[in-house]
C-alpha positions, 0 to 999 in steps of 0.5 A: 500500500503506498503512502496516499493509498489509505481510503481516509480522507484526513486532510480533505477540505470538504466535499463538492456536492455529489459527495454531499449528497451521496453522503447524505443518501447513505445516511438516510438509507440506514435511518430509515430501514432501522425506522421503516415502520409505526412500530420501530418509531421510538420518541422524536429525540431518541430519534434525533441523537440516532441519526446525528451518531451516524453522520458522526460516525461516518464523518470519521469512517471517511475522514478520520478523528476530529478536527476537522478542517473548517469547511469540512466542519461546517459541512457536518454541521448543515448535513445534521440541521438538514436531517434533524429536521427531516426526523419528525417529517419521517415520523409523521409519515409512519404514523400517516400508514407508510412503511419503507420497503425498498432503499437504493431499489436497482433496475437493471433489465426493465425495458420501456417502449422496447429499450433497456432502462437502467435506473435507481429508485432512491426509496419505495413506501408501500402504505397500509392500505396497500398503495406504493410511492416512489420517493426520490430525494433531492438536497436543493430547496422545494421551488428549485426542485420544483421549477427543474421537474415540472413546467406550465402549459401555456394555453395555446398548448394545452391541446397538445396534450393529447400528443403525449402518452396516458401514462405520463399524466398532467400535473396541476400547477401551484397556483395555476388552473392551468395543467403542468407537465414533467420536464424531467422525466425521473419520477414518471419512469419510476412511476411507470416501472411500479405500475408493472411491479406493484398491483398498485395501479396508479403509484403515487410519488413524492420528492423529499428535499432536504433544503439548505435552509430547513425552515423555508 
């Protein structure tokens, strides 16, 4: 093994984005197959510690004993203010009926309209009434998220509508009348991939941002 061979990143700086949220992926993986049901939910606060020892635990997985270098500090310390507050939202959700079934789901071999589809879902709720929802997670904030995935039809357009496949369905617009369209196709191909998996005939989907700033 040469000098610089050693996995451990002990004088990184900090992490550029895609480490950022590969990071974070990893973390809510394992906080949620440990509280994927009603059952397993324990108090808010147990809950909280819970995922803040694992962000600390990875942290010095990947990059040693603290201290850390400030950057990279300061990156620790956005990753917990951003996952503390996903905890209640979780919480809520168990107790709304949802469980989680499936984490990082791997398709390889789905094939639509004719060509091969190679994709990952990052999480799959099925609830208890049976329904499924694709969840996709995204580290920006829910208007960014928002304006890359979804677009408005002007009118003029709206007849168009009925150029484009039944199973890639409108969406309404916040604060319009007028229908929305997927501009991103991410979550209607995971929808499209449920439908033929699940008996669920209309899968449901949701992002989950983990915005930068919590309280907006």
């Amino acid at each position: 093994m040469g000098l610089y061979d050693n996995p451990l990143e002990y004088d990184k700086e900090a992490m550029v984005a895609n480490e950022t949220g590969t990071f974070i992926h990893e973390i809510l993986q394992e906080f949620c197959a440990t509280y994927c049901s009603k059952d397993k939910i324990t108090s808010e606060s147990e809950m909280i510690d819970d995922i803040n020892k694992r962000i600390e635990t990875k942290f010095t997985e990947k990059f040693g004993t603290p201290p850390l270098l400030m950057p990279l500090h300061l990156q620790k310390l956005d990753i917990k203010r951003r996952l503390e507050t996903f905890v209640p939202l979780h919480i809520n959700e168990l107790n709304n009926g949802w469980s989680c079934i499936e984490f990082e789901k791997q398709i390889d071999g789905w094939r639509l309209g004719g060509f091969p589809i190679k994709m990952v879902i990052d999480r799959i709720d099925r609830h208890e009434n049976g329904r499924i929802r694709v969840i996709d997670y995204k580290t920006g904030n829910v208007e960014d998220c928002r304006k890359s995935h979804v677009e408005g039809i002007p009118e003029e357009k709206v007849n168009n509508l009925k150029l484009l496949s039944e199973k890639l369905q409108t969406i309404p617009k916040k604060g319009n009348s007028n229908p929305g369209r997927w501009k991103n196709l991410q979550l209607p191909m995971y929808v499209l991939w449920a439908k033929e998996t699940f008996a669920d005939p209309t899968p449901e989907t949701a992002y989950i941002c983990l915005n930068k700033n919590p309280e907006k």
